[in-house]
Backbone as CSV, one residue per row, in Angstrom:
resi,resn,N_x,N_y,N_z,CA_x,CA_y,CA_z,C_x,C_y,C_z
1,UNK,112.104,81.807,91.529,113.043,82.108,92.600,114.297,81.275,92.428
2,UNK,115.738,81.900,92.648,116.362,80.993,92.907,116.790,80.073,93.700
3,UNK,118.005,79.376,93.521,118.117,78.016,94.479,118.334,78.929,95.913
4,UNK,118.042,77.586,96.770,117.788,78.361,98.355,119.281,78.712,98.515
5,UNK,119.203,80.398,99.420,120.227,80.396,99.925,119.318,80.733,101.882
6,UNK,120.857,80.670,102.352,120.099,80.847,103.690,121.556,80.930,104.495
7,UNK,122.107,82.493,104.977,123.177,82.629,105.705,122.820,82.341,107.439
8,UNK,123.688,81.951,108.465,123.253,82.023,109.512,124.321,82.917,110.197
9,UNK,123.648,83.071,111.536,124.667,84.174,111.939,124.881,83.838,113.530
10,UNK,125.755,83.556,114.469,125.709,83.507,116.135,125.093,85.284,116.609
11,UNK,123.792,84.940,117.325,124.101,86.782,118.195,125.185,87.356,118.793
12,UNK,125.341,88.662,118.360,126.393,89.091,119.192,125.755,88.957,120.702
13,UNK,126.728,88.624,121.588,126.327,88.914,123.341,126.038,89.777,123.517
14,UNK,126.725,90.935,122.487,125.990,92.226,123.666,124.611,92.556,122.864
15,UNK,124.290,91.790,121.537,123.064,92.468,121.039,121.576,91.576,121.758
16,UNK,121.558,92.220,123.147,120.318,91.081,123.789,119.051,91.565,123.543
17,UNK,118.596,93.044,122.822,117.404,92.976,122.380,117.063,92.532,121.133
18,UNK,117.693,92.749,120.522,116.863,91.792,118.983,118.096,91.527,118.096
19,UNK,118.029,89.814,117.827,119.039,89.375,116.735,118.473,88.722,115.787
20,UNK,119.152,88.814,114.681,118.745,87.940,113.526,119.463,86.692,113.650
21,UNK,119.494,85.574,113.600,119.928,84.668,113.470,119.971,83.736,112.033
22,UNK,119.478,83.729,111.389,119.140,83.175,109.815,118.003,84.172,109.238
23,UNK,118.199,83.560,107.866,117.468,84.365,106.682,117.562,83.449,106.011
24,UNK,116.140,83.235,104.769,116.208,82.320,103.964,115.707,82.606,102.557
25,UNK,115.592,82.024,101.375,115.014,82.034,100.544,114.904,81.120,99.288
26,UNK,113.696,80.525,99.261,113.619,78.840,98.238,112.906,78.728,97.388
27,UNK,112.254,78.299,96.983,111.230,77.087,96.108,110.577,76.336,96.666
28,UNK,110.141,76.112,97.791,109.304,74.871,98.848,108.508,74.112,98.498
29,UNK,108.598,72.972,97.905,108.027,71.735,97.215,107.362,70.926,98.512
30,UNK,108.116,70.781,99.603,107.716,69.793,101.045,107.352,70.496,101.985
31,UNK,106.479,69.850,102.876,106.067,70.140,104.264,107.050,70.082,104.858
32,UNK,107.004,70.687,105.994,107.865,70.585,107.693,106.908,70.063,108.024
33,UNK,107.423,68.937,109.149,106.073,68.294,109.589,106.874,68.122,111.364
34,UNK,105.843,69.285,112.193,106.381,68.928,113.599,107.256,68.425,113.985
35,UNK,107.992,70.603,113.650,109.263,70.757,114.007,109.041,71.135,115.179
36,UNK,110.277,71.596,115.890,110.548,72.751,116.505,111.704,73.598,116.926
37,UNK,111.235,75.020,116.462,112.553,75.780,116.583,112.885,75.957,118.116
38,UNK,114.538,76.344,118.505,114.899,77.310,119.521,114.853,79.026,119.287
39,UNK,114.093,79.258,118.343,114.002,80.626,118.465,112.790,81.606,117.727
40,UNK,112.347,82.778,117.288,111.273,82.560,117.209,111.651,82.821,114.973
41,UNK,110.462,82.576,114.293,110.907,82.627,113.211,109.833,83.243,112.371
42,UNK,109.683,84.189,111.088,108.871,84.591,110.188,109.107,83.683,108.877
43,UNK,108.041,83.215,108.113,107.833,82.862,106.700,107.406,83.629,106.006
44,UNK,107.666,84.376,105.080,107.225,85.493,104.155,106.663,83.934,102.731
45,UNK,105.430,84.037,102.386,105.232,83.570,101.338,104.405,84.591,99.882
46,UNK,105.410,84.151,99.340,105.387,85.184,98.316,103.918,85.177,97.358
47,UNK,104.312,83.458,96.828,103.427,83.091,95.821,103.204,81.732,96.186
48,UNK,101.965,81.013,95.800,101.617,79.849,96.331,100.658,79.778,97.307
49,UNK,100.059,78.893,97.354,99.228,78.243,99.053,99.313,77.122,99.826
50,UNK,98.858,76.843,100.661,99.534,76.018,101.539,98.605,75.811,103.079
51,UNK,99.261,75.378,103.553,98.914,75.518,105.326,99.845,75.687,106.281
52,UNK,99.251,75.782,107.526,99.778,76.204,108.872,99.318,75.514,109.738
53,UNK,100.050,74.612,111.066,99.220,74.193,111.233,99.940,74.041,112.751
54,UNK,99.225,74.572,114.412,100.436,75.233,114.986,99.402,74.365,116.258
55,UNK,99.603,74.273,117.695,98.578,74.260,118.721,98.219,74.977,119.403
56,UNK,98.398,76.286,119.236,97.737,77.580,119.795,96.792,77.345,118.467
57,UNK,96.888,77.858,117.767,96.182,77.916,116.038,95.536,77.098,115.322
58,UNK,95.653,76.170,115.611,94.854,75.192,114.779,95.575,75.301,113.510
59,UNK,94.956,73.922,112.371,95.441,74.447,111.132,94.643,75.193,110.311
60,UNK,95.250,75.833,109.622,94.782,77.347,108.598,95.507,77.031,107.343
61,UNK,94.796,78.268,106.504,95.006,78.162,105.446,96.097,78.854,105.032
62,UNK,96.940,78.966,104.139,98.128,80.526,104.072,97.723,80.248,102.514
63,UNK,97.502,81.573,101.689,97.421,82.193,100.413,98.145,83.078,100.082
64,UNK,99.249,83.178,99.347,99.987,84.036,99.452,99.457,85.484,98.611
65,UNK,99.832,86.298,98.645,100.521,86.823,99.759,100.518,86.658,101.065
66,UNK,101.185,86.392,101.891,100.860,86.242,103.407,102.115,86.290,103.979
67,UNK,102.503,86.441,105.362,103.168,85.909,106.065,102.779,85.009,108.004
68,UNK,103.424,84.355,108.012,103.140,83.345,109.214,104.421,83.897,110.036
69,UNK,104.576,83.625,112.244,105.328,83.582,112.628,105.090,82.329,113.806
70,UNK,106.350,81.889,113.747,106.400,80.462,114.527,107.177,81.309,115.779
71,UNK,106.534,80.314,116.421,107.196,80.577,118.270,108.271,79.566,118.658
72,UNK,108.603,80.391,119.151,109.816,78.958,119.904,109.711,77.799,120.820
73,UNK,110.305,76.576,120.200,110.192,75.340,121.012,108.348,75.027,121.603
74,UNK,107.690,75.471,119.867,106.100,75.249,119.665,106.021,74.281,118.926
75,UNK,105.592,73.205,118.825,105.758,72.007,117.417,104.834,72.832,115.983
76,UNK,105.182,72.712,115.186,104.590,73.356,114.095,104.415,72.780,112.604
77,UNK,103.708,72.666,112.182,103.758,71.895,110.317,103.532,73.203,109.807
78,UNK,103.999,73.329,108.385,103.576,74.173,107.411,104.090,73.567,106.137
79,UNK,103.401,73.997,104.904,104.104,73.588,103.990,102.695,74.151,102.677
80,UNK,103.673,73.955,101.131,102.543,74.071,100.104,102.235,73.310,99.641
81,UNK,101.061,73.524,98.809,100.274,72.259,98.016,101.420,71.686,97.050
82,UNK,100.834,70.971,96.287,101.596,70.301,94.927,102.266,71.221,94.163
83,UNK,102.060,72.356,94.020,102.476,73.244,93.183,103.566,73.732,93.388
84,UNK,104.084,74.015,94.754,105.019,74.542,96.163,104.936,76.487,96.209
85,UNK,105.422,76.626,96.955,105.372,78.169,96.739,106.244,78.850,96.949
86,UNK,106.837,80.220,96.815,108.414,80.986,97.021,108.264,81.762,98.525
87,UNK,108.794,81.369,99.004,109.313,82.041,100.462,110.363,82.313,100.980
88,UNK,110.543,83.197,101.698,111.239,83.820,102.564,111.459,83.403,103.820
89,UNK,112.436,83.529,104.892,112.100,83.393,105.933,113.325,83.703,106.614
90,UNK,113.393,84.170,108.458,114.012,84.956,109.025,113.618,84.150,110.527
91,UNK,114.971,84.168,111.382,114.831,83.335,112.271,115.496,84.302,113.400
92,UNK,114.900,84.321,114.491,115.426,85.473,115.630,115.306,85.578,117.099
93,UNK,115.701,85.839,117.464,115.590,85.955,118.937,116.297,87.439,120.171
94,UNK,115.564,87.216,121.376,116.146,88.651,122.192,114.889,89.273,122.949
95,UNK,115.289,89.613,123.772,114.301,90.052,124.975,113.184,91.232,124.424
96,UNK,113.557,91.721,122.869,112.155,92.694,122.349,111.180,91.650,121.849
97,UNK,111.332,90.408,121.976,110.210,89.489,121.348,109.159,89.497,121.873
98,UNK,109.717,90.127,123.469,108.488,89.770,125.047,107.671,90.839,124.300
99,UNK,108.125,92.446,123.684,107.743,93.459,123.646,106.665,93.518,122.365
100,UNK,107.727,92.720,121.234,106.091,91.730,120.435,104.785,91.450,120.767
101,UNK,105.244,90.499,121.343,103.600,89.753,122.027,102.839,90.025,122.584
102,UNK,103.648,90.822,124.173,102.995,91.390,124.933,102.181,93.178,124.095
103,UNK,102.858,93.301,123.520,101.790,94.162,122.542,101.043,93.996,121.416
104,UNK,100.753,92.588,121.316,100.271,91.822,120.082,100.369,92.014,118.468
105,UNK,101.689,92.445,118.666,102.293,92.951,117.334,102.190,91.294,116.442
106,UNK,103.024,90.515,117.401,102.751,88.977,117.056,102.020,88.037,118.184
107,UNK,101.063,87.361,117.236,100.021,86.599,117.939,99.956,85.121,117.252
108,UNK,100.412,84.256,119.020,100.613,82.447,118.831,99.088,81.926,118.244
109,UNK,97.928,82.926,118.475,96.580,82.417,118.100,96.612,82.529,116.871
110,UNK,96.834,83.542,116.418,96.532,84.378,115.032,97.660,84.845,114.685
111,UNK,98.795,83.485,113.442,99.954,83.790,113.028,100.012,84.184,112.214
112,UNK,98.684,84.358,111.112,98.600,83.909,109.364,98.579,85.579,109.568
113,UNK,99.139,86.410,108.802,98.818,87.881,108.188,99.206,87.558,106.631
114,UNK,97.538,88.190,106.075,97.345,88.375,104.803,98.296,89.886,105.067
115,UNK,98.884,89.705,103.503,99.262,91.024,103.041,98.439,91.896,101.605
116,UNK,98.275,92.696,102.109,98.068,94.046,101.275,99.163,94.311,100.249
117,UNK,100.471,94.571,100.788,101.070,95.370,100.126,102.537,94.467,100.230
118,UNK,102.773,93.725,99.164,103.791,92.451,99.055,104.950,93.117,98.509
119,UNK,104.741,93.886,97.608,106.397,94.861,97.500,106.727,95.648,98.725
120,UNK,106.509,96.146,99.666,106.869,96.577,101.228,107.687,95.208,101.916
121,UNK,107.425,93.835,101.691,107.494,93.237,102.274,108.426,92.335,101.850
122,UNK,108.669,92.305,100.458,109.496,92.030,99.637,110.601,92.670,99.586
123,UNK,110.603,93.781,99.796,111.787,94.840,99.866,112.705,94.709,101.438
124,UNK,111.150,94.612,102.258,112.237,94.480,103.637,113.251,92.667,103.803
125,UNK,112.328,92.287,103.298,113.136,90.798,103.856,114.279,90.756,102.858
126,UNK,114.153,91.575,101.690,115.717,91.352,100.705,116.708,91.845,101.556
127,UNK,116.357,93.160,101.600,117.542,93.951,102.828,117.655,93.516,103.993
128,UNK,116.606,92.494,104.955,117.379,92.066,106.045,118.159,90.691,105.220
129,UNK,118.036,89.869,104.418,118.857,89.334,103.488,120.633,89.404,103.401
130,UNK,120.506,90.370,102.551,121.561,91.639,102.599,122.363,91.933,103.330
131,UNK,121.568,91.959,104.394,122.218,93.045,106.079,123.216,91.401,106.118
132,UNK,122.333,90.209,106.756,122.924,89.388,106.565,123.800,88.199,106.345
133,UNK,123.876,88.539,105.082,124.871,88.079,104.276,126.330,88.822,104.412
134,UNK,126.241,89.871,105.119,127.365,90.767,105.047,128.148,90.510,106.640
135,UNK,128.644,89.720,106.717,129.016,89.363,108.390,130.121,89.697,108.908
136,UNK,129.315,91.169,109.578,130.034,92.251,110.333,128.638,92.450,111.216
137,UNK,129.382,93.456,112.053,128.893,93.472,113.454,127.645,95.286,113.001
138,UNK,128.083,95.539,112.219,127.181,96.520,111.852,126.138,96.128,110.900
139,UNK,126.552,94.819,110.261,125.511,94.340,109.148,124.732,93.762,110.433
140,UNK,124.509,92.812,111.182,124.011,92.058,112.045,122.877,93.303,112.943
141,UNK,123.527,94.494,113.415,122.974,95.404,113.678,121.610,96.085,112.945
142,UNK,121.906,96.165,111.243,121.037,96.697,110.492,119.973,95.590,110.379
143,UNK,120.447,94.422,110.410,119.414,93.033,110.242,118.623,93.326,111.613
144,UNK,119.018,93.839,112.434,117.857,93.450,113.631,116.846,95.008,113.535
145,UNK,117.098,95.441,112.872,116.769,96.788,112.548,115.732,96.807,111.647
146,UNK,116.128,96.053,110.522,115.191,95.125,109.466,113.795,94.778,110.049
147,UNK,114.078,93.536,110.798,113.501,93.007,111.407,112.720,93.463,112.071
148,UNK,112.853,94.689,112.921,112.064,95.153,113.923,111.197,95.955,112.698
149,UNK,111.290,96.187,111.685,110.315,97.165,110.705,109.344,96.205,109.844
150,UNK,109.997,95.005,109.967,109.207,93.561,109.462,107.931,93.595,110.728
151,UNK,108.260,93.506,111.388,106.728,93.383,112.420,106.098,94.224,112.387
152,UNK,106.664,95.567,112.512,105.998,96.524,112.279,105.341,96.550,111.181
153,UNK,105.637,96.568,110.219,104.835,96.647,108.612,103.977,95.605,108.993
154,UNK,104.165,94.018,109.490,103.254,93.157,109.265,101.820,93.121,110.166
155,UNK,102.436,93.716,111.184,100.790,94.796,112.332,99.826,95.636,111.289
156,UNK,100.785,96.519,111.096,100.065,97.342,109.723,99.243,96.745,109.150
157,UNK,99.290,96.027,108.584,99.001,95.293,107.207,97.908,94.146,107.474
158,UNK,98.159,93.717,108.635,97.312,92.990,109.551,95.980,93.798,110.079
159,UNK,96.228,94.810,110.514,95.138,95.626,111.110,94.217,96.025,109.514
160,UNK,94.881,96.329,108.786,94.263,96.654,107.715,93.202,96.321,107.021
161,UNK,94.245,94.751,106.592,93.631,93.670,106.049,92.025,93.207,106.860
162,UNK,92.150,93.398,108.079,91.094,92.784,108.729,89.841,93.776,109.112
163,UNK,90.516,95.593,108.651,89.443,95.917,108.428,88.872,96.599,110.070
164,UNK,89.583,96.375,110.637,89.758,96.787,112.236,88.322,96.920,113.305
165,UNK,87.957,95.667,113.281,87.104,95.218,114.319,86.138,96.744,115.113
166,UNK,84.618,96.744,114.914,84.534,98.017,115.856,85.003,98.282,117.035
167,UNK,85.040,97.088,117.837,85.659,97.609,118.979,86.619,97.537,119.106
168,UNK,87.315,97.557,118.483,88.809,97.967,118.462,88.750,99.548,117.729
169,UNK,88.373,99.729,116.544,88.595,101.131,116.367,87.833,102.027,117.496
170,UNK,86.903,101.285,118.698,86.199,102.029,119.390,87.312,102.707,120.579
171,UNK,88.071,101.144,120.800,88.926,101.675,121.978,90.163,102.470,121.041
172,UNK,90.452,102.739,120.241,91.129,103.637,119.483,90.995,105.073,120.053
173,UNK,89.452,105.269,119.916,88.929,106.775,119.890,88.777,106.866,121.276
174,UNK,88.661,105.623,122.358,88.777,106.096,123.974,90.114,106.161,124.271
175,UNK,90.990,105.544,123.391,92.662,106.037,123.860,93.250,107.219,123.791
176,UNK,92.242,107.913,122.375,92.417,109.176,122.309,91.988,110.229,122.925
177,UNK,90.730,109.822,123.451,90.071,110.736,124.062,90.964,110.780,125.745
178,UNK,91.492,109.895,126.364,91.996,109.702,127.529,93.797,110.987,127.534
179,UNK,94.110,110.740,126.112,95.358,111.339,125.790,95.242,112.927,125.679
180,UNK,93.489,113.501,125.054,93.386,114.557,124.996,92.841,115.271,126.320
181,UNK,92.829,114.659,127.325,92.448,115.270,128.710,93.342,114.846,129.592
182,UNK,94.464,114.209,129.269,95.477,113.454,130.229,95.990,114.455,131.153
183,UNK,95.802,116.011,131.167,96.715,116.896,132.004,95.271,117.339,132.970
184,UNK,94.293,116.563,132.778,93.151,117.182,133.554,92.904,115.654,134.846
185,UNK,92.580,116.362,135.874,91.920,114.922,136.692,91.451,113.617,136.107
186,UNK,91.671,112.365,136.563,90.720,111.509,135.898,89.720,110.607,136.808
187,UNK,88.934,111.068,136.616,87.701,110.202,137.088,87.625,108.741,136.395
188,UNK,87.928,108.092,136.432,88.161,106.807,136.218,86.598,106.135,136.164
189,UNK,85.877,106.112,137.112,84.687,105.086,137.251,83.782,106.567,135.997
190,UNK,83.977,107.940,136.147,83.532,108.382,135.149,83.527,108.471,134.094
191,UNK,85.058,108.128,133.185,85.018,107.947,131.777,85.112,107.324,131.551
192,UNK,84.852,105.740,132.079,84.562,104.609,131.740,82.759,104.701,131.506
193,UNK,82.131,105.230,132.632,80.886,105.359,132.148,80.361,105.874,131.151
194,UNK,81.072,107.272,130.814,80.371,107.837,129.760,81.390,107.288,128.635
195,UNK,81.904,106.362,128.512,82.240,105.107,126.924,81.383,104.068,127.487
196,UNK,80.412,103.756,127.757,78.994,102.699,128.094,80.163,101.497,128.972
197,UNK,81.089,101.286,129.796,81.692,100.461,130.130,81.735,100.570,131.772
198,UNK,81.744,99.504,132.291,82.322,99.342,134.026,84.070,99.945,134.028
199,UNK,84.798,100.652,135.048,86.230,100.755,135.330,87.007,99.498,134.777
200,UNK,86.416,98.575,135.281,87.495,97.259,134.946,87.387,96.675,134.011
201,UNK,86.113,96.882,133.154,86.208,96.511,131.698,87.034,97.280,130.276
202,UNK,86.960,98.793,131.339,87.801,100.019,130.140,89.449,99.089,130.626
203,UNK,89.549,99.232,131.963,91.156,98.766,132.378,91.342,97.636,131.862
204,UNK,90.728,96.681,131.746,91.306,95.402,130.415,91.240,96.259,129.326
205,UNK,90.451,96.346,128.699,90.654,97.106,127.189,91.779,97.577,127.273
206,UNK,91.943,98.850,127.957,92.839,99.797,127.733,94.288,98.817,127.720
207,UNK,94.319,98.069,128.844,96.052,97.515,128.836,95.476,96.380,127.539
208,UNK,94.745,95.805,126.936,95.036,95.393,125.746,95.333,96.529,125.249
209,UNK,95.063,97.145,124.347,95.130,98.194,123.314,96.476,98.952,123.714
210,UNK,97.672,99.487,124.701,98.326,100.222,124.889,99.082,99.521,125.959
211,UNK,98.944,98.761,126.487,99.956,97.717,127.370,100.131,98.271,128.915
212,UNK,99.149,99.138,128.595,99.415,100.394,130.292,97.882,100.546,130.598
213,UNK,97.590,100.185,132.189,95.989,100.783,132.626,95.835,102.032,132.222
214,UNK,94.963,102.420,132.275,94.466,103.934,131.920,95.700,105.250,132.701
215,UNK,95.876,104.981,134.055,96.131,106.147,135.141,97.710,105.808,134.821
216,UNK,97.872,104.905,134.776,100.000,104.558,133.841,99.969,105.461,132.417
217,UNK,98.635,105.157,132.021,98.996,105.739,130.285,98.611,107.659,130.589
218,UNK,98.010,107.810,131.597,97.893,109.195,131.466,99.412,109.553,132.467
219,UNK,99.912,108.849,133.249,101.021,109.342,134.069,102.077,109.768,132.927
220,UNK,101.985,108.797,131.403,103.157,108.537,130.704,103.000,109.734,129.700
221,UNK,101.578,110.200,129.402,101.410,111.327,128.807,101.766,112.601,129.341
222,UNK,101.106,112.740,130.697,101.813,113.830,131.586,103.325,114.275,131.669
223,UNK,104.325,113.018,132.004,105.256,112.963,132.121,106.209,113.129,130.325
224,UNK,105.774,112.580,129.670,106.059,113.683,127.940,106.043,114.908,128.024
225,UNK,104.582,115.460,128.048,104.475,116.743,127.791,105.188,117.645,129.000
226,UNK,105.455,117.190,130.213,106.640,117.736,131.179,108.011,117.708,130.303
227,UNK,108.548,116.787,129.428,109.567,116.394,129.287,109.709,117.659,127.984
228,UNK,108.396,118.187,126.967,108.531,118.735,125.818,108.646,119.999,127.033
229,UNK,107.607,120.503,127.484,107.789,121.943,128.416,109.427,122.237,128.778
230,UNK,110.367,121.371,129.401,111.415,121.796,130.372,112.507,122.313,129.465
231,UNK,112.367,121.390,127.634,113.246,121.506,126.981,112.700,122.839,126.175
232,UNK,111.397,123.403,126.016,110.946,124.269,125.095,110.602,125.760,125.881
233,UNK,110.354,125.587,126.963,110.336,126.631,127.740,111.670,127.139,128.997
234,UNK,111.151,128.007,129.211,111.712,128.546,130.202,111.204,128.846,131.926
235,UNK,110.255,127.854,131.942,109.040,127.889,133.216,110.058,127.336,134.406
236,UNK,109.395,127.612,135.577,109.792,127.201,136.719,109.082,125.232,136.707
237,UNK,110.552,124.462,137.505,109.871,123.600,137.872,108.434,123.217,138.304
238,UNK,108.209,124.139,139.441,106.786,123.999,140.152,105.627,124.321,139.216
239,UNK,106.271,125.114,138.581,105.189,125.753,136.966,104.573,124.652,136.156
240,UNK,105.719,123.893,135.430,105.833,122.628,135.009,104.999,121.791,135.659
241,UNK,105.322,121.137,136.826,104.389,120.644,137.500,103.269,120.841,137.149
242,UNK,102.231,122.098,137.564,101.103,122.529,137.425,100.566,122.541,136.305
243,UNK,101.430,122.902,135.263,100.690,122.666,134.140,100.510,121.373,133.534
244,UNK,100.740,120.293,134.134,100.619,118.877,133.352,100.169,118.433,134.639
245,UNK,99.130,118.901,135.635,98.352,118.468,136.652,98.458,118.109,137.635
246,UNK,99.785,118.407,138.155,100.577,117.918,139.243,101.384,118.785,140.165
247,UNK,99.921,119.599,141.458,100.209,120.938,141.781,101.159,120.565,142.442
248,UNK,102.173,119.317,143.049,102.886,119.063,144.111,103.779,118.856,143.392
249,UNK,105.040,120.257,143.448,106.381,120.017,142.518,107.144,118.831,143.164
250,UNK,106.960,118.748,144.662,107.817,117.792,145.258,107.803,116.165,144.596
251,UNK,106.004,115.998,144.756,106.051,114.369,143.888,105.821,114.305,142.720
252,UNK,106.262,115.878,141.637,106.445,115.589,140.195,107.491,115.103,139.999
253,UNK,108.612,115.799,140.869,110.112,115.637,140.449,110.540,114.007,140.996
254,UNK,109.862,113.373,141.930,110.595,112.146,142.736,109.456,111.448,141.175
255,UNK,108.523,111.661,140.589,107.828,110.680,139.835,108.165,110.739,138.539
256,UNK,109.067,112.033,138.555,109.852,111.833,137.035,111.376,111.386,137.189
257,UNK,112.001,111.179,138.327,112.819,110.968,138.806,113.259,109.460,138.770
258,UNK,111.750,109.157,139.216,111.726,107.198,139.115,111.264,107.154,137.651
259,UNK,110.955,107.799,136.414,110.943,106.901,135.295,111.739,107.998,134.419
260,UNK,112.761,109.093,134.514,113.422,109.190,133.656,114.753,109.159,134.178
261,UNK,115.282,108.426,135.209,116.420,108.303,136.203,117.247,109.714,135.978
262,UNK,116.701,110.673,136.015,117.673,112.272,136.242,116.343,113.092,136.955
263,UNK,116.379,113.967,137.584,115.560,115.366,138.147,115.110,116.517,136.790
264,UNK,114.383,116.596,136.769,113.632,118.006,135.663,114.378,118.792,135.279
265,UNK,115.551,119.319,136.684,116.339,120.137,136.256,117.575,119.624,135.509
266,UNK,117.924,118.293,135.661,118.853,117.491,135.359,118.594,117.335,133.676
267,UNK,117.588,116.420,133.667,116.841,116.490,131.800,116.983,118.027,131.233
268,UNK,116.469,118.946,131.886,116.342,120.222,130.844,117.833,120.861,131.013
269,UNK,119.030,120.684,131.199,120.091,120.620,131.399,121.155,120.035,130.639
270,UNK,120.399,118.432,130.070,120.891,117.545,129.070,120.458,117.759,128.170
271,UNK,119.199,118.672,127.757,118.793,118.502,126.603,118.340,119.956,125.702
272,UNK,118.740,120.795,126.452,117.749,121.807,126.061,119.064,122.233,125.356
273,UNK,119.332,123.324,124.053,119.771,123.090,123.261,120.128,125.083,123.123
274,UNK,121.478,125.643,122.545,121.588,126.633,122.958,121.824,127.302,124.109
């Protein structure tokens, strides 16, 4: 690798969901030894091993391929053995970080993600690199853009790697099953029973796994397939309604009203095409 470079960048003000703030890339011979950042940060390690060593986390091992993410204003060590190792790294902040965590895309317990697939990952951190290094207000833009496909890939790759826990692929197939009856009644204390579970044990699951109780995640399905109907058909409001389970056109329209801030007729108006 070559010698470190590492551009930094101020957020734009108006970019308050996701900024890049630095990018890096070295040779790492030394530890960090309980730092701490103001913002949150990824280590891409390429080649090499090392540790992690965080107080949510304990210390761990990192083998590269891997990548680690540090939290903000968390004290943290990391570093490689004698040998040192080539890394990457990307420093960021903005109110989609909440949208991270709270969907456990990134986890303060469990920072270490083995990678699978190190050219995916290699490719993205060059181009948020890139993005950058190029300091304009559209490069800064594509970097947070980067970035947001960096977590994404590293969930991926994470879920993969680990091979996906049964009960997790279990509540997979009850998320699906909830999505394929979402326009029908839900008995709640009933399809929790017939998946062997109590109501309030599916309702934790479920808001782990999808960030919404069950009766939010079927409102949000309902309220889609209203949203595909108004633009693809030609049905009456009240029609609409009914067919996504909601014989009362009056509190379809005030309940799509409060989460798509326009009226049914308003959306299929903005959007319908021809």
């Amino acid at each position: 690798m070559r010698d470190a470079e590492a551009p930094y960048r101020s957020p734009l003000g108006s970019a308050g969901g996701l900024a890049v703030t630095g990018s890096g890339r070295q040779r790492a011979r030394l530890a960090v030894t309980e730092r701490r950042l103001p913002s949150f940060a990824v280590v891409l390690v390429e080649r090499g091993q090392g540790f992690l060593e965080t107080a949510a986390g304990g210390r761990q091992s990192v083998a590269g391929p891997a990548l680690f993410w540090l939290f903000p204003n968390r004290a943290h060590s990391y570093g490689p053995d004698e040998a040192g190792w080539d890394e990457r790294w990307a420093l960021f902040e903005g109110s989609f970080t909440r949208d991270f965590v709270r969907l456990r895309l990134i986890a303060e317990r469990h920072p270490v993600v083995a990678l699978r697939h190190l050219e995916e990952m290699t490719r993205l951190f060059a181009q948020l690199h890139a993005d950058l290094s190029d300091d304009t207000n559209l490069a800064q833009a594509a970097a947070a853009s980067t970035l947001h496909r960096i977590v994404i890939a590293a969930a991926r790759q994470a879920g993969g790697a680990a091979g996906r826990r049964e009960s997790e692929a279990a509540m997979g197939e009850i998320v699906e099953s909830l999505r394929g009856c979402a326009l029908q009644p839900l008995d709640l204390a009933g399809f929790a029973a017939g998946h062997g579970m109590s109501p309030a044990t599916l309702r934790r699951k479920f808001v782990a796994e999808t960030g919404l109780p069950p009766k939010a995640f079927q409102l949000r399905a309902r309220m889609d397939h209203a949203k595909q109907l108004l633009v693809t058909t030609d049905e009456k409001i009240e029609t609409v309604a009914a067919m996504v389970g909601m014989d009362d056109a009056f509190y379809f329209s005030r309940v799509f009203h409060d989460r798509e801030g326009c009226t049914p007729r308003e959306f299929r108006a903005r959007h319908r095409r021809g």
